[in-house]
N, C-alpha and C positions, 0 to 999 in steps of 0.2 A: 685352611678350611679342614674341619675334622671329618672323615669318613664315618660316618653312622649304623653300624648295621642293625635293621631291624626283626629281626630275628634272636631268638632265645635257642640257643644249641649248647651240647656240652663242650666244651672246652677239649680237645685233645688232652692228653696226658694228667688227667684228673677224672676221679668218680663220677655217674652220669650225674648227681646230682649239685656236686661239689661244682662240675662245669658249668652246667645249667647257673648257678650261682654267680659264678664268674661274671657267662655271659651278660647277666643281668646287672652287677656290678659297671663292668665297661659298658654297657649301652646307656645307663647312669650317667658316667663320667663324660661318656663322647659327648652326650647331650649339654654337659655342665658347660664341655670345653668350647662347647659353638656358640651357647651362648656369651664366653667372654672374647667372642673376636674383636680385636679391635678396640678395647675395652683402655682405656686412657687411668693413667696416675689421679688423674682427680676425678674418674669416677670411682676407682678404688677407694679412695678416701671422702668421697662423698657421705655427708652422716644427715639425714632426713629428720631434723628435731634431737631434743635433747630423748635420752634411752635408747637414742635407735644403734644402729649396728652398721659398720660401713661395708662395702661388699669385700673389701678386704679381708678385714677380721671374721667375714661368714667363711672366705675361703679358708681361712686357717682353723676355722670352727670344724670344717667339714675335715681336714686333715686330722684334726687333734683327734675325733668320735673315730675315725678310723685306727689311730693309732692303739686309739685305749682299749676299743673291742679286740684290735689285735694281743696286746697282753692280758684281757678279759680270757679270750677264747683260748690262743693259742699258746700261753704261759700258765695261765689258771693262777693270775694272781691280782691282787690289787701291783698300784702304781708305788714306784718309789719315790720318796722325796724327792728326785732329782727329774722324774720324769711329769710328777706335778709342778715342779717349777718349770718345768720346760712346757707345757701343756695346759698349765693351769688359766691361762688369762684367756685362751682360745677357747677352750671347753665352756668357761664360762662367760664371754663373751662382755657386752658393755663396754662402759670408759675404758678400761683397764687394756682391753683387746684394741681398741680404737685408737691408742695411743700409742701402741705395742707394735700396730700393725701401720704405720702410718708410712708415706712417701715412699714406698717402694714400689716397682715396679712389677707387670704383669708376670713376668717371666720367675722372681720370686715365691710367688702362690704359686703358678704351675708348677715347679719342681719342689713345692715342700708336697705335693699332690702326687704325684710322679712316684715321689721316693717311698712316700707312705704304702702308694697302693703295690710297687715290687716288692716289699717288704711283707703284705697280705698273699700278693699269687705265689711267690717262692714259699711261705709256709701254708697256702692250701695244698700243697706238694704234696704236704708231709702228711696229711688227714685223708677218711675214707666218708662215703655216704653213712656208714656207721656212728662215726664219731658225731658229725655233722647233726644227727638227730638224737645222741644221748642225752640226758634228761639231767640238768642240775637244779640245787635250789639254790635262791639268792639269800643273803643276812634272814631276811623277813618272812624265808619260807616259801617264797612265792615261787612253782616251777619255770621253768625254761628250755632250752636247747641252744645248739651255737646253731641251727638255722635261723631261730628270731633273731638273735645277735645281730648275725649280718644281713637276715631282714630289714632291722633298725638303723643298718650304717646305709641301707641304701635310700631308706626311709626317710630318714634326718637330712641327706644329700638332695632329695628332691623338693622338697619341703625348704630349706635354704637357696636352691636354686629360685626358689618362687619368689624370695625377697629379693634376691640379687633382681631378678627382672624385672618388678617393681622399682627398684632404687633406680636403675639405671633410665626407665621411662623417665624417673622423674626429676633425676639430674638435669637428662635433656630437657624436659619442659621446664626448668629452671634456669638451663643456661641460654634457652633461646631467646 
């Protein structure tokens, strides 16, 4: 069972805001992690109709968006061929992820989860509330900040959380 805290506090050893972030991040994830207790190989690969997405390939979806925000924000660059081939069927999710992501077991997604997100807290390390709110633009002109950024990695993670809990209702009401 996952510990939940609910509370938003900053984080020790990071800027107030940068923590604050954190926090918000991990009460995200705790959240994701309770709802997969328990969670069986087939319903990971449970796929509800032709288009849909198994909860699998969501978990891996939810790793990839974090990944790439990570080289979004904290490299300042686009991906390399290597890290779109490594990413690319997650990010975009469908057959392609569903196929990719199939017969493995729980423990799998939790540690491609795991590695992504120590790979975000060791490099929020390295940033200040500063950094956090400086202003880019995207190809199209359009502004931004690396706070929407990981706004949008927590955003996207809750939001996919939401079909995961649907899938899995309705596995059950399937297999029963």
């Amino acid at each position: 069972m996952t510990v939940i805290d609910y509370r938003i506090t900053s984080k020790e050893g990071f800027d107030p805001k940068i923590g604050e972030l954190i926090s918000m991040l991990e009460h995200t994830r705790s959240v994701t992690m309770e709802e997969l207790c328990g969670i069986s190989r087939e319903e990971l690969d449970y796929v509800d109709g032709p288009g849909g997405n198994t909860i699998g390939s969501l978990l891996m979806h939810i790793a990839a968006i974090e990944r790439i925000h990570q080289i979004l924000s904290f490299d300042e660059r686009d991906l390399t061929q290597d890290e779109s081939d490594t990413w690319g069927k997650a990010l975009n999710l469908g057959e392609g992820a569903n196929k990719q992501y199939h017969g493995l077991e729980a423990a799998a997604y939790l540690e491609a989860l795991q590695e992504v997100r120590s790979v975000t807290l060791a490099s929020f390390s390295r940033f200040s509330d500063q950094w956090l709110q400086e202003e880019r633009k995207w190809g199209n002109g359009v502004s931004h900040n690396f706070h929407y950024i990981w706004y949008h990695v927590m955003e996207d993670e809750i939001n996919h959380r939401g079909q995961i809990r649907l899938l899995r209702r309705k596995y059950r009401a399937c297999s029963n």
